[in-house]
C-alpha positions as CSV (number, residue, x, y, z in Angstrom):
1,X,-10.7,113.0,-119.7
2,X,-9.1,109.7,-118.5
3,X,-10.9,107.7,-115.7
4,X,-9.5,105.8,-113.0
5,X,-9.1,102.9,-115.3
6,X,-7.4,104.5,-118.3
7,X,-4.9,106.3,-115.7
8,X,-3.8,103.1,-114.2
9,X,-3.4,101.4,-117.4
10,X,-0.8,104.9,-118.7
11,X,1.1,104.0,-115.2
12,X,4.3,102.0,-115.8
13,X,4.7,101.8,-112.0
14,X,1.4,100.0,-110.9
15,X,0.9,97.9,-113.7
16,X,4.2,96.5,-112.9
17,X,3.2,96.3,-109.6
18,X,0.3,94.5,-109.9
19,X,1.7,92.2,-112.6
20,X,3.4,90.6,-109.8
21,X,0.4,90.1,-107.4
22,X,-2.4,88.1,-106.8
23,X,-5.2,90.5,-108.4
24,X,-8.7,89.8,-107.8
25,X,-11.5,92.8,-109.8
26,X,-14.9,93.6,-108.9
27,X,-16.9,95.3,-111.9
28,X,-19.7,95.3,-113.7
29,X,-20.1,96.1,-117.7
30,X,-19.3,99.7,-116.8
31,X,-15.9,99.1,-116.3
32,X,-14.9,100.9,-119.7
33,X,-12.5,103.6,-121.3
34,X,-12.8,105.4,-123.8
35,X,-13.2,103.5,-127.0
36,X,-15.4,101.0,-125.0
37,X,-13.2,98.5,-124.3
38,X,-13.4,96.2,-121.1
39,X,-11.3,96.6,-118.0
40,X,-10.9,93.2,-117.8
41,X,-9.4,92.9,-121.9
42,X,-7.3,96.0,-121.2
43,X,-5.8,94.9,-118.0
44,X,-5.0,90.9,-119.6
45,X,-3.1,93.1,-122.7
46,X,-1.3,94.5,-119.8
47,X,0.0,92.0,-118.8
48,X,-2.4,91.9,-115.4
49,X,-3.6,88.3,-114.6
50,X,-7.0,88.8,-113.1
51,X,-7.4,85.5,-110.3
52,X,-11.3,86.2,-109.5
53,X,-13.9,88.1,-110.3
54,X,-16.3,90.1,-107.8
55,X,-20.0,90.7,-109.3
56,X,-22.4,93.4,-107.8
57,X,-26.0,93.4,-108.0
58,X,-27.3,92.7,-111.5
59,X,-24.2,90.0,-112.4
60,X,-21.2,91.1,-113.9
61,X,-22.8,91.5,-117.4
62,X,-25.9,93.6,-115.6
63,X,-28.7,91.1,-116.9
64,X,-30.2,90.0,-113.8
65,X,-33.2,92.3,-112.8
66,X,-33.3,94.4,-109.4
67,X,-33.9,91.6,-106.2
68,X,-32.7,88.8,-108.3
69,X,-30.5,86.6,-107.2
70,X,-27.1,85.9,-109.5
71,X,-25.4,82.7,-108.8
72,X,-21.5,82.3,-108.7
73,X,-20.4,81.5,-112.3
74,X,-17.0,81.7,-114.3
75,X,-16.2,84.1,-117.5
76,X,-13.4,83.6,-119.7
77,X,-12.1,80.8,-117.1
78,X,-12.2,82.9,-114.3
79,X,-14.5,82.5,-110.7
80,X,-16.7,84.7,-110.3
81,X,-18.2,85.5,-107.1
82,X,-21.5,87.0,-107.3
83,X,-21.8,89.7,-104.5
84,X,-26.0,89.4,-104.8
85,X,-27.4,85.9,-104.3
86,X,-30.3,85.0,-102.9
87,X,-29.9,85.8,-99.1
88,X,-28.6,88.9,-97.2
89,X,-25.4,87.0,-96.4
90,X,-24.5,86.9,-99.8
91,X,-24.2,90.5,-100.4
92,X,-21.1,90.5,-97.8
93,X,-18.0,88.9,-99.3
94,X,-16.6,86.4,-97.6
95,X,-13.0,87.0,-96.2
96,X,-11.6,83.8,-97.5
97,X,-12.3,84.9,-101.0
98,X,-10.6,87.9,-100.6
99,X,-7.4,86.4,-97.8
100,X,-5.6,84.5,-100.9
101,X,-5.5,87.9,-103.1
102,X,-3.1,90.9,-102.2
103,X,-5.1,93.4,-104.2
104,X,-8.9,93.8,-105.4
105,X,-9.5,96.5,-107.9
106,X,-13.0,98.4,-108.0
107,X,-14.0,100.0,-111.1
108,X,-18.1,100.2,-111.4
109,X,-20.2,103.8,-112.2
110,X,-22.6,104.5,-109.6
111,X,-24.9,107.0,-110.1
112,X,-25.0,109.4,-106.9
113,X,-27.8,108.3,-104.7
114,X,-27.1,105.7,-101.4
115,X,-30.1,103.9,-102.5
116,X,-27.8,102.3,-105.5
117,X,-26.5,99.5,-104.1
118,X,-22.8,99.7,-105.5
119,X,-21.1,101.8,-103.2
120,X,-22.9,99.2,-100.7
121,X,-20.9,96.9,-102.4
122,X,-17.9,98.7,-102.1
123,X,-18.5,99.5,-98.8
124,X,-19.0,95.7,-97.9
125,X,-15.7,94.7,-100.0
126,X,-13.6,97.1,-98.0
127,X,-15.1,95.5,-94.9
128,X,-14.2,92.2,-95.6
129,X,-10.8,93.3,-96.8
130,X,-9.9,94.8,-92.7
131,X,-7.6,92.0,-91.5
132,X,-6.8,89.7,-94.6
133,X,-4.1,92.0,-96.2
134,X,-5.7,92.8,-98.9
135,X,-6.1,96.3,-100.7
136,X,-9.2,97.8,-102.1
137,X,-7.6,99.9,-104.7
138,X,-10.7,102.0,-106.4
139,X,-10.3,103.3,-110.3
140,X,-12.4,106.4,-110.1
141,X,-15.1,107.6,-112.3
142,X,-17.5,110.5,-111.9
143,X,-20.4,111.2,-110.0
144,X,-22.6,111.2,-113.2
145,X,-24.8,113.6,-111.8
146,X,-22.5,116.1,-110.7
147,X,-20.6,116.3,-107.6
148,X,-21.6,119.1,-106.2
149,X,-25.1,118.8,-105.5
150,X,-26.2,117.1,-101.9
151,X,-30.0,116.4,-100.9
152,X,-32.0,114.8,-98.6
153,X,-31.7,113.3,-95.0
154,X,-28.8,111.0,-93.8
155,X,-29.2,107.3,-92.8
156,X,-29.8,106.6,-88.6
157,X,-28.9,103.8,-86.6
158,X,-31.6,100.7,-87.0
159,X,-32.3,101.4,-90.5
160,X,-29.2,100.1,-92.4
161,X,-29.5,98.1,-95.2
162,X,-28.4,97.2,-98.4
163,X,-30.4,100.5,-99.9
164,X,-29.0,102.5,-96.8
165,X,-25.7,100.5,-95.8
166,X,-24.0,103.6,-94.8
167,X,-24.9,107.4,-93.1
168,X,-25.0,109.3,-96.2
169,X,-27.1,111.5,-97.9
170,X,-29.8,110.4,-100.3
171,X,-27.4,112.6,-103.2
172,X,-24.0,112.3,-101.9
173,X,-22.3,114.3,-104.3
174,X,-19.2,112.0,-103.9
175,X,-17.5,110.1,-106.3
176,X,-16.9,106.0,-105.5
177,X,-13.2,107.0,-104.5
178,X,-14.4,109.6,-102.4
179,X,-16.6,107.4,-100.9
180,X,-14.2,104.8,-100.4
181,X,-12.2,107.2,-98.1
182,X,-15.5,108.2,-96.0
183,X,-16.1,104.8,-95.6
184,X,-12.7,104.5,-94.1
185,X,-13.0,107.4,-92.0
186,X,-16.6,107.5,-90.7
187,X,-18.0,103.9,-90.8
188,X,-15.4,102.0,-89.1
189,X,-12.9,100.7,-91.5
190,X,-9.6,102.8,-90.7
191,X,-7.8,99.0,-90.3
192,X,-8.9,98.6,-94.6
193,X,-6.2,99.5,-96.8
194,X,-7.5,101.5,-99.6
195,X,-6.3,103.3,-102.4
196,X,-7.8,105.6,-105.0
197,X,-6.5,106.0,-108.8
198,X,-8.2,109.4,-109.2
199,X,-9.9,110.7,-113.2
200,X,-8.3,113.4,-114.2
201,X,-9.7,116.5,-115.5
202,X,-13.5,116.3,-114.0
203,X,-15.3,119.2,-112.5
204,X,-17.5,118.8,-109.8
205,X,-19.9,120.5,-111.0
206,X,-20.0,118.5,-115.0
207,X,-22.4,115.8,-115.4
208,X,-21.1,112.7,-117.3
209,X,-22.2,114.0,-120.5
210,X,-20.2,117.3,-120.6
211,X,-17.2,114.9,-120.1
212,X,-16.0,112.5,-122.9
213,X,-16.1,109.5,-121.1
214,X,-19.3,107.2,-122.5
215,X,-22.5,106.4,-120.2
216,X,-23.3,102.8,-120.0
217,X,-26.8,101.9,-118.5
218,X,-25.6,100.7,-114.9
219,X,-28.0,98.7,-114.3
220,X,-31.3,97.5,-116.2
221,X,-33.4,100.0,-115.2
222,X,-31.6,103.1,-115.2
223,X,-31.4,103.9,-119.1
224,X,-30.2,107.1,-119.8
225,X,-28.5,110.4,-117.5
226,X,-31.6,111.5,-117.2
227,X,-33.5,108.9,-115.4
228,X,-30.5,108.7,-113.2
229,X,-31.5,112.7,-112.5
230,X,-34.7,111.7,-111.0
231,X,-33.8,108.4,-109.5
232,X,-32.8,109.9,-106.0
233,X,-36.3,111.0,-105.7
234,X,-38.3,108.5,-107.6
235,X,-37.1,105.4,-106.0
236,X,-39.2,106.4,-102.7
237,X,-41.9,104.8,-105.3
238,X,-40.6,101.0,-104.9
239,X,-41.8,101.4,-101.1
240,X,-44.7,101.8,-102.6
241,X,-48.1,99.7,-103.8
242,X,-47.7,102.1,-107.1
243,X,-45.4,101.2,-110.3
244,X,-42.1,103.4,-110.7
245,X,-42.5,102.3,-114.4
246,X,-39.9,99.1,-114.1
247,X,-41.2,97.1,-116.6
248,X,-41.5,100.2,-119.1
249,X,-38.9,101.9,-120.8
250,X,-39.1,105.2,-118.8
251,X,-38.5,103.6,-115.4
252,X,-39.0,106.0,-112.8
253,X,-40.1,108.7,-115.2
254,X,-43.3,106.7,-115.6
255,X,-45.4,106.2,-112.6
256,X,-48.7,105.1,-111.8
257,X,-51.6,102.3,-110.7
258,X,-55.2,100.8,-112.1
259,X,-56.8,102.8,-109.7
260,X,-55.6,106.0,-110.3
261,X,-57.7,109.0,-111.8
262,X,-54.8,110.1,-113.8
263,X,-56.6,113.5,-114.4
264,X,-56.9,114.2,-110.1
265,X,-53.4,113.2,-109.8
266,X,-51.9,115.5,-112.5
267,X,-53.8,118.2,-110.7
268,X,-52.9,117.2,-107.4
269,X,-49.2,116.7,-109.0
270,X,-48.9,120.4,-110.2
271,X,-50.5,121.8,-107.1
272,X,-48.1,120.1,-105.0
273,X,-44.8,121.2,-106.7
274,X,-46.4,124.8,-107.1
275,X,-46.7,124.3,-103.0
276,X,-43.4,123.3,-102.8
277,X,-41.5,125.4,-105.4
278,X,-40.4,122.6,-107.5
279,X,-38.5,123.4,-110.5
280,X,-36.5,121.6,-113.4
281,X,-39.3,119.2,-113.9
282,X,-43.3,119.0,-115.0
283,X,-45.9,116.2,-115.3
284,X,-48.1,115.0,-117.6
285,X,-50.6,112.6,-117.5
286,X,-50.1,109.1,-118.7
287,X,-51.8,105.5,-119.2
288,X,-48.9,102.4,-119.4
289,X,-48.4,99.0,-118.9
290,X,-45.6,97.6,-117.1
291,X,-44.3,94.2,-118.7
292,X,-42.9,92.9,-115.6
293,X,-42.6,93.6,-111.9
294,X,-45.8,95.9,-109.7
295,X,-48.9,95.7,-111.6
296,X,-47.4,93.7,-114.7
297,X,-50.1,93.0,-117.5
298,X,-52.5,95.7,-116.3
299,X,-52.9,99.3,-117.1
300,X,-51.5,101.7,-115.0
301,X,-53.0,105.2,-114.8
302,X,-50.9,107.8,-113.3
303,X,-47.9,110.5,-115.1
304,X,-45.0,110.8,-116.0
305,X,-41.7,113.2,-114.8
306,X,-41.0,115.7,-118.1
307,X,-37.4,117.3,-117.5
308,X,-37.5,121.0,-118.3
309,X,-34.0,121.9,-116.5
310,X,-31.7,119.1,-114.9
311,X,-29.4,121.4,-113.2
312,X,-32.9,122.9,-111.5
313,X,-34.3,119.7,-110.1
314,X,-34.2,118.8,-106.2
315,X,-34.9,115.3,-107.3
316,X,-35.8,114.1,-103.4
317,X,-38.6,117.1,-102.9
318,X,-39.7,115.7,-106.3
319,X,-40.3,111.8,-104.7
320,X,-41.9,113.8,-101.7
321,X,-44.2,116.1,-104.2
322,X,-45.2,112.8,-106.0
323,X,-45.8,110.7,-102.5
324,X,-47.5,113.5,-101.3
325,X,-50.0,113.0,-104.1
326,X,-50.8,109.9,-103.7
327,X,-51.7,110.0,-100.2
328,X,-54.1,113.2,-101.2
329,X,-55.2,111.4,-103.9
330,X,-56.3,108.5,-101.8
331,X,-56.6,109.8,-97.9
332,X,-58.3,106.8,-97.0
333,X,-55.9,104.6,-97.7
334,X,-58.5,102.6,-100.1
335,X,-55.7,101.8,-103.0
336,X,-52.6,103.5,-102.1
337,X,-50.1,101.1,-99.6
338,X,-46.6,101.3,-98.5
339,X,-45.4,98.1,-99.7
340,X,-44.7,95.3,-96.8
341,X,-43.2,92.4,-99.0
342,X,-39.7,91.9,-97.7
343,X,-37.3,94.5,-99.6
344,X,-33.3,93.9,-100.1
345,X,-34.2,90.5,-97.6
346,X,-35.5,92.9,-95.0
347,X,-39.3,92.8,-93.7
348,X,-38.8,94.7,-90.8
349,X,-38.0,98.2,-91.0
350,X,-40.5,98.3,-94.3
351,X,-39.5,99.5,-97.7
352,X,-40.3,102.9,-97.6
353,X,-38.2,103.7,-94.2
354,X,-34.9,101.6,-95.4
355,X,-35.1,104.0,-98.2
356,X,-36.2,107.0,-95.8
357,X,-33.3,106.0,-93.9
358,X,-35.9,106.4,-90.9
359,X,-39.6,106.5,-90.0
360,X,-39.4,110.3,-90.3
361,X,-40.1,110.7,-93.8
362,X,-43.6,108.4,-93.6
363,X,-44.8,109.5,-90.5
364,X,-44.1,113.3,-91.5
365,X,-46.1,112.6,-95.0
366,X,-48.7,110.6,-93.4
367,X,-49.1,113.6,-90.9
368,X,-49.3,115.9,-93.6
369,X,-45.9,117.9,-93.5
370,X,-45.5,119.5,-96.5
371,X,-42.8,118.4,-98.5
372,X,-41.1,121.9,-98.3
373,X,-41.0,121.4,-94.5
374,X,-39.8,117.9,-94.6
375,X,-36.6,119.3,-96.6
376,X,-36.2,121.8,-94.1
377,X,-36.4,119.8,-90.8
378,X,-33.1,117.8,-92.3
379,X,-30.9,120.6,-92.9
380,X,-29.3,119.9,-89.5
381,X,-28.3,116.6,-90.5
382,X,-27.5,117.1,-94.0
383,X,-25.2,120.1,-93.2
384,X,-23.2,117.8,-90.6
385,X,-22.7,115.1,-93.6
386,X,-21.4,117.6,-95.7
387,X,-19.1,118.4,-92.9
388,X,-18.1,115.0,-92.9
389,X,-17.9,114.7,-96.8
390,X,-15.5,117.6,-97.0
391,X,-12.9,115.9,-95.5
392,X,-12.9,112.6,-98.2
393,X,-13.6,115.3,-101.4
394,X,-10.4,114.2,-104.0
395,X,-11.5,117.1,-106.9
């Protein structure tokens, strides 16, 4: 099953095309084939002279850790301009950097949930693009996680950020073409030219693994299919006090604090997704210590997410089953904290709403609305994205 990459590279046509323009490539380590060679190897044997390189969050080589900063650098003698520094201006491109070049092409693997910030990035790219003549042309890939499935709440206004840049749904279901082409439509870029080189051959409803293209870790923290499964649910944890196992190998299958009674919580854990109807997944309980980042050096008492049935799991009622825990586990807010340390350079909306995409989903936990509820009071919301997201759908 050819990717976006491998398609552009069998087309006479475009290459030839490009060969003759000023082309500029934003990627990350993902941008593969088949047999694991490098976008940027495969489009220099094509005769396509690559003039600058765009790096997302984690550097272009994914070694920089979640909120760290990556400097501008060069590889194999070309610039590279890193699209995650150290302030919130650097995660916009600036338009000079894009105004000398007459086409950027896109190829990284996101992983289905609007809190990865990659199709931010995109989204940001094709911003700065508007006006300087230059084309966004995006080599498809998969949603790895099926792109079928939608969940959760959509973004509103005064809660965008670089977790939340855009009014989707926590699981989009929507490939980084397909996104590319909702951004166009629905957030304001229509002026942005933008073209998609399409995979051939995917379902929506295959994960990556029942394709034959390979899965690279995206980013440091998201190892394997499976925690990218969980992720859209999980990741409610880093607007928390309490470790989402970064520092482990089982991010965000791992979970936990010093002051937890792992034992109440794995109760509390199973009564909650009994509550709630929660399937695909079970808990056990689970001692760890995190090497680096929340709670690093100390042992961490809390569980760990056990996949029984991927293609079962409503992975954002599984964050809302585990924050509802913790708040039962600790009702007077003794231990447990939404964390208030700035979070992708913003203080102010806090952690846990930029990913929430609103104060609804604390406010609703902290006034004890079951989780089951929670998913039901958004079905208004999410049924007018998928509205939307009909109209960008490519497969």
């Amino acid at each position: 099953m050819p990717g976006g990459l491998e398609n552009l590279l069998a087309d006479a046509a475009m290459l030839d095309r490009l060969r003759n323009r000023r082309v500029g490539l934003c990627c990350n380590h993902t941008a593969i084939d088949r047999r694991f060679d490098h976008a940027l190897d495969l489009l220099a044997a094509a005769g396509v002279r690559i003039r600058r390189l765009f790096g997302p969050e984690h550097g272009v080589d994914a070694t920089a850790q979640d909120m760290v900063g990556v400097q501008d650098e060069s590889r194999q003698g070309i610039e590279v301009v890193s699209l995650y520094g150290d302030t919130e201006a650097s995660l916009h491109p600036a338009p000079e950097t894009l105004a000398d070049l007459d086409v950027v092409l896109f190829d990284i693997q996101d992983i289905g949930a609007r809190y990865y910030t990659y199709q931010a990035t995109l989204g940001y790219l094709m911003q700065a693009a508007a006006g300087t003549g230059c084309t966004i042309i995006v080599l498809d890939r998969p949603n790895p996680i099926d792109g079928v499935t939608v969940e959760g709440n959509v973004v509103q206004p005064g809660y965008e950020s670089f977790v939340s840049a855009f009014p989707l749904a926590i699981r989009h279901g929507m490939t980084m073409g397909e996104l590319a082409r909702f951004f166009q439509r629905f957030c304001g870029m229509a002026d942005t030219r933008v073209e998609v080189v399409p995979c051939t051959g995917w379902r929506r409803d295959q994960w990556l693994d029942e394709t034959d293209l390979p899965w690279v870790l995206p980013s440091p923290n998201m190892p394997t299919l499976d925690t990218a499964a969980i992720y859209p649910g999980m990741c409610l944890l880093e607007g928390t006090d309490v470790s989402e196992g970064r520092g482990t190998t089982r991010p965000f299958h791992l979970f936990g604090a010093p002051w937890v009674d792992r034992r109440r919580l794995l109760r509390l854990l199973r009564l909650g997704a009994e509550d709630a109807g929660l399937e695909g997944v079970g808990f056990r309980a689970a001692t760890f210590e995190p090497r680096f980042q929340k709670h690093a050096g100390t042992l961490c008492h809390g569980a760990e997410v056990m996949i029984t049935e991927r293609v079962a799991i409503d992975s954002v009622l599984l964050g809302l089953v585990v924050l509802e825990a913790f708040l039962r586990l600790d009702p007077d807010r003794e231990h447990f904290a939404w964390r208030t340390e700035p979070y992708e350079f913003v203080a102010n909306p806090i952690a846990i709403d930029l990913l929430g995409g609103s104060s609804e989903l604390r406010l609703a936990l902290e006034a004890k609305v079951s989780p089951r509820e929670l998913i039901a009071a958004w079905t208004a919301q999410r049924r007018e994205f998928e509205e939307r997201r009909e109209a960008c759908l490519l497969y």
